[in-house]
Backbone as ProteinMPNN parsed JSONL, in Angstrom:
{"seq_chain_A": "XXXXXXXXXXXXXXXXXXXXXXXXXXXXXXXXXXXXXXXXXXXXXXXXXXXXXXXXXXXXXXXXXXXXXXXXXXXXXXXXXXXXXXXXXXXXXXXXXXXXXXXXXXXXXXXXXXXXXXXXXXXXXXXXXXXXXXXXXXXXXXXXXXXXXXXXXXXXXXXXXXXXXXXXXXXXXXXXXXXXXXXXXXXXXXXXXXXXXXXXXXXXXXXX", "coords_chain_A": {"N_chain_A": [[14.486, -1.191, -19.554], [13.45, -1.509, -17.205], [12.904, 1.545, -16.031], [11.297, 2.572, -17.422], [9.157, 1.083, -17.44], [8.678, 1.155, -14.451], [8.074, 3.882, -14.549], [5.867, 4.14, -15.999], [4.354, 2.672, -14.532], [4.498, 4.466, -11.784], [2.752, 6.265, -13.01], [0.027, 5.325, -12.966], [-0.012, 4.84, -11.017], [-0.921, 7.212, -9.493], [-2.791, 8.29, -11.022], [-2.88, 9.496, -13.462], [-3.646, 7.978, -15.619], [-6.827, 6.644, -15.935], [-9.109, 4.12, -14.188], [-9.725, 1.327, -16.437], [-9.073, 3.298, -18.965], [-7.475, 3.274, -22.192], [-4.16, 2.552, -22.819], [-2.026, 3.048, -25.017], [0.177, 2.019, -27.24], [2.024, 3.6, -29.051], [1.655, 6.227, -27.509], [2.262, 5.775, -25.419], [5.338, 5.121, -26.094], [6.257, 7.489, -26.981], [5.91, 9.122, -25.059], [7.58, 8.06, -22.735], [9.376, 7.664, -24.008], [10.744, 5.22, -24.786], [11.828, 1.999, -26.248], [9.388, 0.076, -28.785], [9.376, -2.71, -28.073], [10.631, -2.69, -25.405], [8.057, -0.984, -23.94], [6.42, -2.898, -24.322], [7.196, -5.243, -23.036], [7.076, -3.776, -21.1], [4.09, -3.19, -20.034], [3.564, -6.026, -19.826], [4.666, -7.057, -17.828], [3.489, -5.291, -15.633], [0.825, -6.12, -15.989], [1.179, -8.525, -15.233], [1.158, -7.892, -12.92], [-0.921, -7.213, -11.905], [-2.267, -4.484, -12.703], [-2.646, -3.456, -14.998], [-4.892, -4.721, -17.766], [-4.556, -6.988, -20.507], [-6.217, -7.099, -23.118], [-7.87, -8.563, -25.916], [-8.323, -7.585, -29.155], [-8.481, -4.749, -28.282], [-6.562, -3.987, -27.015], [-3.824, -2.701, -24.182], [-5.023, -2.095, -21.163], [-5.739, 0.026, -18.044], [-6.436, -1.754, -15.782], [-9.184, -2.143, -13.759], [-10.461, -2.239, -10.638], [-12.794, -3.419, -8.418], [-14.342, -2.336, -5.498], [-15.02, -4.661, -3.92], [-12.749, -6.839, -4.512], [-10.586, -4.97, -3.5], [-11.209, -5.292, -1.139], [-11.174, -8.251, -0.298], [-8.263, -8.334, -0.578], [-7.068, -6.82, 0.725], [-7.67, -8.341, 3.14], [-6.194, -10.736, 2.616], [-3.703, -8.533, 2.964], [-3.765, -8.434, 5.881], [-2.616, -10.761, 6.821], [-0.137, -11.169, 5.791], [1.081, -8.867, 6.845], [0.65, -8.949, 9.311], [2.246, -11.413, 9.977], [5.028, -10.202, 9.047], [4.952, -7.938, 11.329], [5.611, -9.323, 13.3], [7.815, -10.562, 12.552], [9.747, -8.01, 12.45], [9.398, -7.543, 15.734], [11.175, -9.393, 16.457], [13.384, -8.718, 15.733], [13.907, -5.987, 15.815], [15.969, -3.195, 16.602], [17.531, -1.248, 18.606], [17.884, 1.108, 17.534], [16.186, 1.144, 15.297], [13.941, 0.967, 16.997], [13.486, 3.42, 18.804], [13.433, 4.671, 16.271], [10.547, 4.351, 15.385], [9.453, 5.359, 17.425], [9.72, 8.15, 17.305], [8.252, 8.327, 14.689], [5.804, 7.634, 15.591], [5.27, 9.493, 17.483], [5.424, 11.848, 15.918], [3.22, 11.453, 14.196], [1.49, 11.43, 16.216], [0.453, 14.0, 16.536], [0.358, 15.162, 14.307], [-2.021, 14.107, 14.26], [-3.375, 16.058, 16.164], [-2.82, 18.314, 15.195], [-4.837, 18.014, 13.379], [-3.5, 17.699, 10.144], [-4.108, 15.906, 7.941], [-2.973, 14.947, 5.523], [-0.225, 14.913, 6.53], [-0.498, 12.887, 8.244], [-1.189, 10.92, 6.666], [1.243, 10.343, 5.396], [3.051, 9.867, 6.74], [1.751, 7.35, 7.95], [2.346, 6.044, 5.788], [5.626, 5.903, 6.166], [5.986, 4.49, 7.891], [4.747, 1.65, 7.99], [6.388, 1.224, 5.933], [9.152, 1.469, 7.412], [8.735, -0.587, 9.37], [8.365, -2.901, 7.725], [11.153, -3.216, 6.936], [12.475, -3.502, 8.778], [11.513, -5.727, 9.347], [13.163, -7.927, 6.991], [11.488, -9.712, 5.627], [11.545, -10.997, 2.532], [10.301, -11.966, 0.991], [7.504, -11.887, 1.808], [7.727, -8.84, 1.317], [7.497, -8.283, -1.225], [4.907, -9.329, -1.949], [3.242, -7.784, -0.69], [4.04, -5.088, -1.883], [2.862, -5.245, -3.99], [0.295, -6.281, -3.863], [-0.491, -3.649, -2.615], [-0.214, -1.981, -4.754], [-2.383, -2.165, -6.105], [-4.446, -1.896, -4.779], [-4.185, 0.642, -4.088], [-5.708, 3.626, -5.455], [-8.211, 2.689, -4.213], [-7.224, 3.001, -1.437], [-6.569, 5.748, -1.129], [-9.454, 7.001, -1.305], [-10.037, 6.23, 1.545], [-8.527, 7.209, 3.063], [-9.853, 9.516, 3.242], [-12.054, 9.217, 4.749], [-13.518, 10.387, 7.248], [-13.006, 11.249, 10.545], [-10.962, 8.902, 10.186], [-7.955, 9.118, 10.881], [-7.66, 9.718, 13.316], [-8.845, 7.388, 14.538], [-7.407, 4.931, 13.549], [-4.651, 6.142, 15.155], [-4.275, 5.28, 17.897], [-3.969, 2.262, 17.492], [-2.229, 1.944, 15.735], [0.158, 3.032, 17.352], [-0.108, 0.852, 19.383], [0.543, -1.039, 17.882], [3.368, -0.037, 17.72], [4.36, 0.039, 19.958], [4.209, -2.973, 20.731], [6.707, -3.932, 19.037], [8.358, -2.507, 20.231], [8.802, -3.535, 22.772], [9.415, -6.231, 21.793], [7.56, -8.153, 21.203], [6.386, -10.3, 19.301], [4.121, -12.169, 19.053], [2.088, -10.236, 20.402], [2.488, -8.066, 18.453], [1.977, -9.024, 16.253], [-0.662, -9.604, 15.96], [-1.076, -6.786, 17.245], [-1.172, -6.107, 14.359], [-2.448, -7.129, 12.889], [-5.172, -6.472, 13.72], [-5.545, -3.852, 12.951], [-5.213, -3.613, 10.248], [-7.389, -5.323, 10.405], [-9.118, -3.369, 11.051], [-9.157, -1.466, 8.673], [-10.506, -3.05, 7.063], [-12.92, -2.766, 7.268], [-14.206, -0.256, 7.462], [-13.341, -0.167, 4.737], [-15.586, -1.623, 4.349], [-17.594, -0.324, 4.475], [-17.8, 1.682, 2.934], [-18.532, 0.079, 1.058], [-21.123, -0.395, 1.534], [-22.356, 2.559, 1.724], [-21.86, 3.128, -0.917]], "CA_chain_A": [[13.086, -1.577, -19.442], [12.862, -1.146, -15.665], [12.608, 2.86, -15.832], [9.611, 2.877, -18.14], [7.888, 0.273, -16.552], [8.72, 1.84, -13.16], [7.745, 5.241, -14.962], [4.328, 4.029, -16.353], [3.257, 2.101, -13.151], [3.669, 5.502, -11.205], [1.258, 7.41, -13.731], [-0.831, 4.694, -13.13], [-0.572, 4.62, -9.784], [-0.933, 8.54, -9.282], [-4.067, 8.572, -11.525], [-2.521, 10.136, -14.811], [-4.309, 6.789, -16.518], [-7.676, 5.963, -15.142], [-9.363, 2.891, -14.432], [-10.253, 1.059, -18.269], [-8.066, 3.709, -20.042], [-5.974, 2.382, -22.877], [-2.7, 2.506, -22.816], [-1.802, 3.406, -26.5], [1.846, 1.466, -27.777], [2.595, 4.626, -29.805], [1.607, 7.269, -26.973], [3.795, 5.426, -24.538], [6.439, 4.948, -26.775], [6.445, 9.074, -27.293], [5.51, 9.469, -23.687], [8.4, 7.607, -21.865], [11.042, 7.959, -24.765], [11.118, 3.906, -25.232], [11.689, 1.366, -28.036], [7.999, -0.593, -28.796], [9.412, -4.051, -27.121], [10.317, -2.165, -23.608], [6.929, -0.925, -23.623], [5.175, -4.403, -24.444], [7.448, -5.749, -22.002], [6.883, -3.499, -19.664], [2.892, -3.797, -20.524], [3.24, -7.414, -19.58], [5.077, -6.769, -16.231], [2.227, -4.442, -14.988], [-0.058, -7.415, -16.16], [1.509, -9.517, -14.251], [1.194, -7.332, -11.562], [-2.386, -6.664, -11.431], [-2.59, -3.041, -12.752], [-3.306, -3.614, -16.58], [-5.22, -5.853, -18.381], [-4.35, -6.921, -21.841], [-7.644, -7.296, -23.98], [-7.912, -9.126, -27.31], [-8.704, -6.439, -29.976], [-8.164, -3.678, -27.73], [-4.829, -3.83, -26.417], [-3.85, -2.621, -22.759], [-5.962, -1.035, -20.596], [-5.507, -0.005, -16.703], [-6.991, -2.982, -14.808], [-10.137, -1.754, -13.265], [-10.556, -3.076, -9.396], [-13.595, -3.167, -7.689], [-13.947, -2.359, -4.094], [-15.25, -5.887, -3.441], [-11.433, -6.934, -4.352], [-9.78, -4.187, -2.893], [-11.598, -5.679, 0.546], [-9.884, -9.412, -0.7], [-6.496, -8.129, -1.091], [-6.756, -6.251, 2.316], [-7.919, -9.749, 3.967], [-4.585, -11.1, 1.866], [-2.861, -8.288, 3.738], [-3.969, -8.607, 7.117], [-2.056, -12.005, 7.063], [0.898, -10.906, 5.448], [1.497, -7.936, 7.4], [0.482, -9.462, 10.756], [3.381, -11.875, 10.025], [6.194, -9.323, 8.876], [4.787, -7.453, 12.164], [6.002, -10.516, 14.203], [9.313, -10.643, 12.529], [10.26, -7.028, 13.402], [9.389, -7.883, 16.806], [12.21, -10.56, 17.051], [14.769, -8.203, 14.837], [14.122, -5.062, 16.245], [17.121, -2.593, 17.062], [17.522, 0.133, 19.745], [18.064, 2.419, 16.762], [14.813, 1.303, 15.02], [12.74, 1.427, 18.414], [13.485, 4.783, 18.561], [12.813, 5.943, 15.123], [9.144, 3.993, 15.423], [8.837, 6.224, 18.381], [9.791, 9.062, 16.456], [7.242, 8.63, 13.991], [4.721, 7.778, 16.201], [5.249, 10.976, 18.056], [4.869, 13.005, 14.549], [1.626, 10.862, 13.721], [0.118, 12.184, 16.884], [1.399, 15.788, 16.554], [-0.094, 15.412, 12.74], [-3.806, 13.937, 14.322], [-3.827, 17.202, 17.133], [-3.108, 19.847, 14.249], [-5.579, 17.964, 11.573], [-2.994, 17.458, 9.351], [-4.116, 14.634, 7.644], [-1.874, 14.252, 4.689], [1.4, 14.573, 6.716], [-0.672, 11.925, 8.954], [-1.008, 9.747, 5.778], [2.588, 9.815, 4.932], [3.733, 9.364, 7.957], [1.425, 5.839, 8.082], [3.163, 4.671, 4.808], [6.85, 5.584, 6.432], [5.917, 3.679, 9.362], [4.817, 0.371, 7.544], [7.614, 0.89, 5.421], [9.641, 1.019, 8.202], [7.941, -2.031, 9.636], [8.714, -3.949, 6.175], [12.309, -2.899, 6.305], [12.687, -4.327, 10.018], [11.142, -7.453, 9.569], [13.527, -7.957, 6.39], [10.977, -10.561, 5.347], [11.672, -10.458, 1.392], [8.356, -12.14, 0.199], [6.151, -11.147, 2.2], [7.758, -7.46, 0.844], [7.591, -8.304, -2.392], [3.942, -9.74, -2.014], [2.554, -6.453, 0.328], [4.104, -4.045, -2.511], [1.935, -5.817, -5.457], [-1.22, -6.13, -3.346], [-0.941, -2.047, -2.127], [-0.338, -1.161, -5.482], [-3.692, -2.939, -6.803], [-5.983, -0.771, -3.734], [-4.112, 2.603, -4.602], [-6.88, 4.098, -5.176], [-9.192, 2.936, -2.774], [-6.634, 3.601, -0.358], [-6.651, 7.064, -0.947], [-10.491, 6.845, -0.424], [-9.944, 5.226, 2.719], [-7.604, 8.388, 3.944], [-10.498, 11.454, 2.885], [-13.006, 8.915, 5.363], [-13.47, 11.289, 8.566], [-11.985, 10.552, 12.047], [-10.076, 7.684, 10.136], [-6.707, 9.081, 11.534], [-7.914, 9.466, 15.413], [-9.234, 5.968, 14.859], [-6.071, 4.403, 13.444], [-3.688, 6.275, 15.484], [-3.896, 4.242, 19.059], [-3.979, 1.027, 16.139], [-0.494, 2.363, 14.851], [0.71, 3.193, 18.742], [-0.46, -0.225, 20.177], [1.891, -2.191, 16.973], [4.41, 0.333, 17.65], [4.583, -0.576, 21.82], [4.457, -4.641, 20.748], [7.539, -3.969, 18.371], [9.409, -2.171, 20.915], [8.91, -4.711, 23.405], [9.968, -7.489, 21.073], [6.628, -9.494, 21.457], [6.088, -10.748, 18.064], [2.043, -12.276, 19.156], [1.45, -8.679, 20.525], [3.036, -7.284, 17.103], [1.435, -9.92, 14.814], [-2.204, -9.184, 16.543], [-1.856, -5.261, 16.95], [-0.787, -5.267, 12.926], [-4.05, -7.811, 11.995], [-6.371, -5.475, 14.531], [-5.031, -2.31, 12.763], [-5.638, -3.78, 9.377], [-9.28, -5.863, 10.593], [-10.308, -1.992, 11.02], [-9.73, -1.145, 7.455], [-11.472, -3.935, 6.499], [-14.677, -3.036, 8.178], [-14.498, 0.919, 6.67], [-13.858, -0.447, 3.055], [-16.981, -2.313, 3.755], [-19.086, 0.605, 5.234], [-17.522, 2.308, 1.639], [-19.001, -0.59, -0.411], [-22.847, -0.565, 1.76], [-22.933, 3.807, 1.737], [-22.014, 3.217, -2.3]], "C_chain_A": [[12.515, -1.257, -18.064], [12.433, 0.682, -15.584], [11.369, 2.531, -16.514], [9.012, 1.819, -17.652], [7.555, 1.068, -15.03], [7.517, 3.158, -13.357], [5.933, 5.33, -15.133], [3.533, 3.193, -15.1], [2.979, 3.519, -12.317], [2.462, 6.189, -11.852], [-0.03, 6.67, -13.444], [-1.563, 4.768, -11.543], [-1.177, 5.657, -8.761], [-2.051, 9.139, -9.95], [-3.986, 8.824, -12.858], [-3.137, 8.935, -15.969], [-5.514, 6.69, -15.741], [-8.16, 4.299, -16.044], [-10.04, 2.078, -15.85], [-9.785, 1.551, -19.116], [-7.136, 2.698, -20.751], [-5.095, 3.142, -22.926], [-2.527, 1.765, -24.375], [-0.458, 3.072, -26.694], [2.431, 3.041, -27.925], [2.553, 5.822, -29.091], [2.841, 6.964, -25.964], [4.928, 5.594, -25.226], [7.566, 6.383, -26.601], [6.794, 9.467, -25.609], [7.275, 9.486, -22.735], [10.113, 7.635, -22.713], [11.591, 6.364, -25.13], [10.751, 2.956, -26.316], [10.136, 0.733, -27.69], [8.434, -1.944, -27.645], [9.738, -3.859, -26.06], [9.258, -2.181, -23.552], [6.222, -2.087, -23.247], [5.493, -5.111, -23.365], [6.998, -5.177, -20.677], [5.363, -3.419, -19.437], [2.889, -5.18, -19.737], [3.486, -7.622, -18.305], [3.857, -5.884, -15.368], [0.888, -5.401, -15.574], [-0.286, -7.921, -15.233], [1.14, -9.161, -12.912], [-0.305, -7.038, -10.75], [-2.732, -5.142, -12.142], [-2.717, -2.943, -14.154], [-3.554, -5.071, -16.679], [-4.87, -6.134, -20.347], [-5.537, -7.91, -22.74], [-7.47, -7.465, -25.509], [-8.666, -7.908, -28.403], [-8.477, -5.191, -29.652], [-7.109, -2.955, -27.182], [-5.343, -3.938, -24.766], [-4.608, -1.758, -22.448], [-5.677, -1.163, -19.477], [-6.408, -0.8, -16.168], [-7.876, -1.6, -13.741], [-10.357, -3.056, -11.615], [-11.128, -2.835, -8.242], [-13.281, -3.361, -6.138], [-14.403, -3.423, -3.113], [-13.943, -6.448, -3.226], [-10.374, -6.42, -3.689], [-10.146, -5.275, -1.523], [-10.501, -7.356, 0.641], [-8.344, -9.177, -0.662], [-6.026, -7.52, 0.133], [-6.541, -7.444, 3.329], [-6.531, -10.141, 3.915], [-3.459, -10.055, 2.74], [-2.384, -8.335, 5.14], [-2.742, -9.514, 7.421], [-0.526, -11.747, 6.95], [1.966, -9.903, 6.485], [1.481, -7.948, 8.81], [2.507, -10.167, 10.888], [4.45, -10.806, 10.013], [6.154, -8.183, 10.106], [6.006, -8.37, 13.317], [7.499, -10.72, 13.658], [10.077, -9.446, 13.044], [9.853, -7.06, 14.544], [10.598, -8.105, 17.589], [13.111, -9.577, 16.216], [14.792, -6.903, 15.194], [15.687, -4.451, 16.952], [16.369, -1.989, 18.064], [17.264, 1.584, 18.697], [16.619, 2.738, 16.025], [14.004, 1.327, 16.052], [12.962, 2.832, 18.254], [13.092, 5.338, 17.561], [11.192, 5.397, 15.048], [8.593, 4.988, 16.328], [8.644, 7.525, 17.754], [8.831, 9.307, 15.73], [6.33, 8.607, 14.368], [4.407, 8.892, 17.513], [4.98, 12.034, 16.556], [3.741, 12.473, 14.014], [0.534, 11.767, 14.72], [0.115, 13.492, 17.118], [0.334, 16.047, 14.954], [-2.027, 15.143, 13.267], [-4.267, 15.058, 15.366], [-4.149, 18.089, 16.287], [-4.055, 19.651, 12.994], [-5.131, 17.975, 10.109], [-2.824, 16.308, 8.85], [-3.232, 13.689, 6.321], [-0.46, 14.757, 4.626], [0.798, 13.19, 7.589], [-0.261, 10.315, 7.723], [0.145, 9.309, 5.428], [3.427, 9.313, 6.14], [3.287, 7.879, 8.43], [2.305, 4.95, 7.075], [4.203, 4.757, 5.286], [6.613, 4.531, 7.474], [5.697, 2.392, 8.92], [5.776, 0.006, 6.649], [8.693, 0.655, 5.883], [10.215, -0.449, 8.838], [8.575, -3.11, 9.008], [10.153, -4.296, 6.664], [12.548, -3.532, 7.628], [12.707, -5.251, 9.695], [12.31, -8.308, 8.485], [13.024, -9.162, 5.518], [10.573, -10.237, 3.859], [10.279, -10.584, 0.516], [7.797, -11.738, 0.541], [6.283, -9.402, 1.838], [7.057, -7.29, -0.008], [5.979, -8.56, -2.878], [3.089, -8.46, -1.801], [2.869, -5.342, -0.727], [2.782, -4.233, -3.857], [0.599, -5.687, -5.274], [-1.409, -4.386, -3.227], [-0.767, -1.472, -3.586], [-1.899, -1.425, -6.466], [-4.822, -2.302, -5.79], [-5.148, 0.264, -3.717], [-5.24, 3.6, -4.271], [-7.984, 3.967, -4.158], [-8.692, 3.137, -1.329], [-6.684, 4.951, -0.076], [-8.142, 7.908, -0.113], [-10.781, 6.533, 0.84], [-8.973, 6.617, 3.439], [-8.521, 9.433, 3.917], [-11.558, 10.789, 4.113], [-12.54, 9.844, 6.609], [-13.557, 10.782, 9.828], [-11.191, 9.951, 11.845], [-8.529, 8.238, 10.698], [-6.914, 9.205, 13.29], [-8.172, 8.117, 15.578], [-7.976, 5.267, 14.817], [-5.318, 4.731, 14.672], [-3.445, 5.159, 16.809], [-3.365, 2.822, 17.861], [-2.271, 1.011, 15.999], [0.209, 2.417, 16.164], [0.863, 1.731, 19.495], [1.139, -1.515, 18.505], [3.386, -1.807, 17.644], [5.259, -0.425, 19.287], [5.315, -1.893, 21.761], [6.042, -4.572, 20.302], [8.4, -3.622, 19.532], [9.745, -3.241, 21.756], [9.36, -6.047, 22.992], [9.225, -8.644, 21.555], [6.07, -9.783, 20.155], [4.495, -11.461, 17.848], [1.732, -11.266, 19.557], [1.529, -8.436, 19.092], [1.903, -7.702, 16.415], [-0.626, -9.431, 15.467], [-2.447, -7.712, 17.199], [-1.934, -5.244, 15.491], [-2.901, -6.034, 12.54], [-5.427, -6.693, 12.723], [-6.497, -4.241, 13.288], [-5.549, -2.553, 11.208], [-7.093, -4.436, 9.444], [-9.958, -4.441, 10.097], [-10.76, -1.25, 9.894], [-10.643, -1.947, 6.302], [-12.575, -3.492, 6.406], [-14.706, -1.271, 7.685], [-14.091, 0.511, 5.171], [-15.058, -1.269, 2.997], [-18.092, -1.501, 3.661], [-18.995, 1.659, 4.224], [-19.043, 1.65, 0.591], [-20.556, -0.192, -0.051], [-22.952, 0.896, 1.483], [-22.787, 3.865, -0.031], [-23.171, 2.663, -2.481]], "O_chain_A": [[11.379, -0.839, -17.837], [11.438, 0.907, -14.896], [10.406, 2.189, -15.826], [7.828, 2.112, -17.481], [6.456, 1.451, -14.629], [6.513, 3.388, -12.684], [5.093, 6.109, -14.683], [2.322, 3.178, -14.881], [1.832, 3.897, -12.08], [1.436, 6.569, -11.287], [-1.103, 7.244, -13.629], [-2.7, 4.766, -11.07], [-1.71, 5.397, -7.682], [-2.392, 10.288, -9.668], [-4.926, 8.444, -13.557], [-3.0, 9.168, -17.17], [-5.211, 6.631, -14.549], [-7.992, 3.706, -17.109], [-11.131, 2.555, -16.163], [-9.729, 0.941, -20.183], [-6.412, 1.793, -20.335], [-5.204, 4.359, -23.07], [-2.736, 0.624, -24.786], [0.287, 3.951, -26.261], [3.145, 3.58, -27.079], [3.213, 6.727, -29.602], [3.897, 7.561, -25.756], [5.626, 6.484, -24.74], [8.761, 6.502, -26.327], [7.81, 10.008, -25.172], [7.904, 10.443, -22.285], [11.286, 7.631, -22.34], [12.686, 6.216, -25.673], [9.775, 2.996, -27.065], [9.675, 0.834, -26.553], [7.864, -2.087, -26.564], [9.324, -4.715, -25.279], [8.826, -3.255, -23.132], [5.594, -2.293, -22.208], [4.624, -5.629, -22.663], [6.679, -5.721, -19.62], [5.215, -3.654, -18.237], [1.979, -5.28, -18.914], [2.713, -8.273, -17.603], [3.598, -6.286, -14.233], [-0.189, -4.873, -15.298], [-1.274, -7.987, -14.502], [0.873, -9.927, -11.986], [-0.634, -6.778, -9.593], [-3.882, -4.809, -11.856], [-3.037, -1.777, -14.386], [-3.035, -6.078, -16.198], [-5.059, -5.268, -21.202], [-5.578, -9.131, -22.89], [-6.984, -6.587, -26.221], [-9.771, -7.497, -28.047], [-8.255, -4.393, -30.563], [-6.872, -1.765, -26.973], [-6.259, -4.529, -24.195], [-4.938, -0.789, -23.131], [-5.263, -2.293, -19.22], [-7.497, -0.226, -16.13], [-7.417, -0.582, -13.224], [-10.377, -4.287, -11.619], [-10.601, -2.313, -7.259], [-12.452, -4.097, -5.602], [-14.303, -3.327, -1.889], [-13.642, -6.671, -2.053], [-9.401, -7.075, -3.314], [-9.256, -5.971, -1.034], [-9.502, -7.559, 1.332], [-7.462, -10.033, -0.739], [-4.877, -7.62, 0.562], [-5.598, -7.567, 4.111], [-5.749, -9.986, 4.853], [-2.438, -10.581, 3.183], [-1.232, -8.304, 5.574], [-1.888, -9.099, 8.205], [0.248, -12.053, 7.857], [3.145, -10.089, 6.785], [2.132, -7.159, 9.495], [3.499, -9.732, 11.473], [4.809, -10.479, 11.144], [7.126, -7.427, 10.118], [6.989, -7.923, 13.908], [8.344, -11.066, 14.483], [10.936, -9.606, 13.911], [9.879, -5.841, 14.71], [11.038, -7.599, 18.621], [14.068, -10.337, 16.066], [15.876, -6.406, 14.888], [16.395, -5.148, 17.678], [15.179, -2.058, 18.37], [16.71, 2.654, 18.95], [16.008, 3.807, 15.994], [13.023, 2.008, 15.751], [12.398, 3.325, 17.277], [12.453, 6.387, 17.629], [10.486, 6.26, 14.527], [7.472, 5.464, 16.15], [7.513, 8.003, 17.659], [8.315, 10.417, 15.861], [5.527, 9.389, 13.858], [3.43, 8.94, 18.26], [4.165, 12.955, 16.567], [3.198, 13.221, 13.202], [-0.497, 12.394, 14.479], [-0.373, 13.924, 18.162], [-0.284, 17.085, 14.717], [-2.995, 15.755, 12.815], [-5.483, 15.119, 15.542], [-5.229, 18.679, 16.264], [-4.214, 20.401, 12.031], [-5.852, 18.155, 9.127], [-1.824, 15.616, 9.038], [-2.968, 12.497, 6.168], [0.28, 14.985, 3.668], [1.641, 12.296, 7.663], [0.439, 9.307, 7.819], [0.318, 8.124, 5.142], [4.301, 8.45, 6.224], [4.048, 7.187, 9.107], [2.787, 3.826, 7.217], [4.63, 3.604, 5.219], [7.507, 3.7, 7.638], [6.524, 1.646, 9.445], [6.098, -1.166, 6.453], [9.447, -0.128, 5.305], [11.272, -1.08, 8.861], [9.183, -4.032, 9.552], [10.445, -5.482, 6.821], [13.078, -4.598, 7.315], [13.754, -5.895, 9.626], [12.551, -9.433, 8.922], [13.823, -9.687, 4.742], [9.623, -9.489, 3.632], [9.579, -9.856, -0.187], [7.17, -10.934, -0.148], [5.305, -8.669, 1.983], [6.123, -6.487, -0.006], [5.644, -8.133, -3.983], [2.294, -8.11, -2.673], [2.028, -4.446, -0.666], [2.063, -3.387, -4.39], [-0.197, -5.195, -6.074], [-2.409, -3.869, -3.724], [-1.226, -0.334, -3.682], [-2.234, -0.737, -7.43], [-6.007, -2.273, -6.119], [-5.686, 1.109, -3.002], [-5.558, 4.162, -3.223], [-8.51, 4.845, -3.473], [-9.377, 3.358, -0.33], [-6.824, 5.36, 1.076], [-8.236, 8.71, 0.816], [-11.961, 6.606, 1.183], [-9.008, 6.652, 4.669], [-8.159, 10.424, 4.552], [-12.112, 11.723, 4.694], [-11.354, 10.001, 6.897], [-14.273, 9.808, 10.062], [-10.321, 9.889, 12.714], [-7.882, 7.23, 10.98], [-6.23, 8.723, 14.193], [-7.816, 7.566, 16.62], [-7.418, 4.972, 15.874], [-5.187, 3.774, 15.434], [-2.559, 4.307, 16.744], [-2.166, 2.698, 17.612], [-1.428, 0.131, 16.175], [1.145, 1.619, 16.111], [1.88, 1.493, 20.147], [2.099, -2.285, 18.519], [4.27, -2.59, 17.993], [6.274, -1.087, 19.504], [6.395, -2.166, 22.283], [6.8, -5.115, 21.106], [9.225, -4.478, 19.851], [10.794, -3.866, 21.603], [9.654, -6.905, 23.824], [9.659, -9.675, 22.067], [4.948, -9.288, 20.05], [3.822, -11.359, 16.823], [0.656, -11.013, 19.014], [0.481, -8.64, 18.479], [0.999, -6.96, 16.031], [-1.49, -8.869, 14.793], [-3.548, -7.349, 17.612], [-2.735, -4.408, 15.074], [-3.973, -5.562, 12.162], [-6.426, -6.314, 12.112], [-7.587, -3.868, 12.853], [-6.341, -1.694, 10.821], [-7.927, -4.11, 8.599], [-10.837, -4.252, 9.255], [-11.825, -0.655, 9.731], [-11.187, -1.645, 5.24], [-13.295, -3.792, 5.453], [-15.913, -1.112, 7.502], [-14.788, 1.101, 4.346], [-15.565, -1.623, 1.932], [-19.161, -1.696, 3.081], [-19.816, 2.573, 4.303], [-19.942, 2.151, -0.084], [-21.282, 0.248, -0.943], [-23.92, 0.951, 0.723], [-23.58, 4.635, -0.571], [-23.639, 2.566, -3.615]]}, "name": "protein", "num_of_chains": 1, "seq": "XXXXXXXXXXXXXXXXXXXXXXXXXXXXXXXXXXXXXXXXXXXXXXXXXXXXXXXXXXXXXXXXXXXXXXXXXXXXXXXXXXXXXXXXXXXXXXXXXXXXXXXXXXXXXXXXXXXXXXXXXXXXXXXXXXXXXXXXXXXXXXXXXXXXXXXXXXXXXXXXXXXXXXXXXXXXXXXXXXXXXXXXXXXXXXXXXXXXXXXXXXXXXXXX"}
């Protein structure tokens, strides 16, 4: 059951479903190669999760999620991710200081040459990183559920112009706190760094 759930959250999460599409029992079924009660189950798990809704007469459909919410769920991360900032602080290695440096030497190597989607991947290794430091399991487990519910408007949020010159000091100034093992630096560069996407998913919602 975990592969085809796994399987059908990426399509979902990669676009191959859009937002309100149904999600057809019998196409999945064909689709992913699984019996009907994986599916439903796994249907109910992506429920649960935020990323389908299951509608009386209609079945499932991909959970539609306005960019009023997206901005809510960012707020929700700020907090989350401030904290798990502040634990890799206090748990930091020598080995992970260095590879933060690492990446934050190929972030700003990626914002000189305008390469903005090695910049972007290089932001998710770096908070994944981050995560994987702090080894703070809920707040993982919480931060994966919320980012997969602004997907999409995340992506929007990467085509906005300058947004990687803006970020990068943002991403440099966490990275510094971490090394240093100041966990109120950490926890208040990560909430800064996320405040800022706050305030361009809003200047999304007023130019919509």
């Amino acid at each position: 059951m975990t592969s085809a759930r796994d399987a059908l959250r990426e399509t979902i999460l990669t676009g191959d479903y859009l937002p309100g599409e149904r999600l057809v029992e019998a196409t999945l079924i064909e689709r992913f190669g699984a019996s009907r009660f994986t599916i439903r189950l796994a249907l109910q798990d992506l429920a649960a999760e935020g990323l389908v809704e299951i509608q009386r007469n209609r079945g499932a459909v991909v959970r539609k999620i306005s960019l009023a919410e997206t901005i809510e769920i960012t707020q929700v991360r700020m907090v989350l991710e401030g904290l798990v900032a502040a634990h890799a602080a206090e748990r930091v290695t020598a080995a992970e200081a260095a590879e933060l440096d690492e990446i934050g030497l190929l972030m700003r190597r990626a914002v000189e040459t305008g390469e903005h989607r090695r910049y972007s991947d290089l932001n998710q290794r770096l908070h994944a990183l981050i995560r994987a430091i702090a080894g703070h399991g809920t707040a993982d487990r919480l931060i994966d559920t919320l980012k997969a519910q602004q997907a999409r408007h995340q992506i929007m949020l990467a085509l906005v112009p300058g947004r990687p010159q803006q970020s990068l000091p943002q991403h440099e100034a966490i990275i510094a706190a971490i090394r240093a093992r100041d966990p109120k630096a950490a926890e208040e560069a990560m909430r800064d760094h996320i405040a800022s996407v706050i305030e361009v998913l809003k200047s999304l919602d007023e130019s919509g």
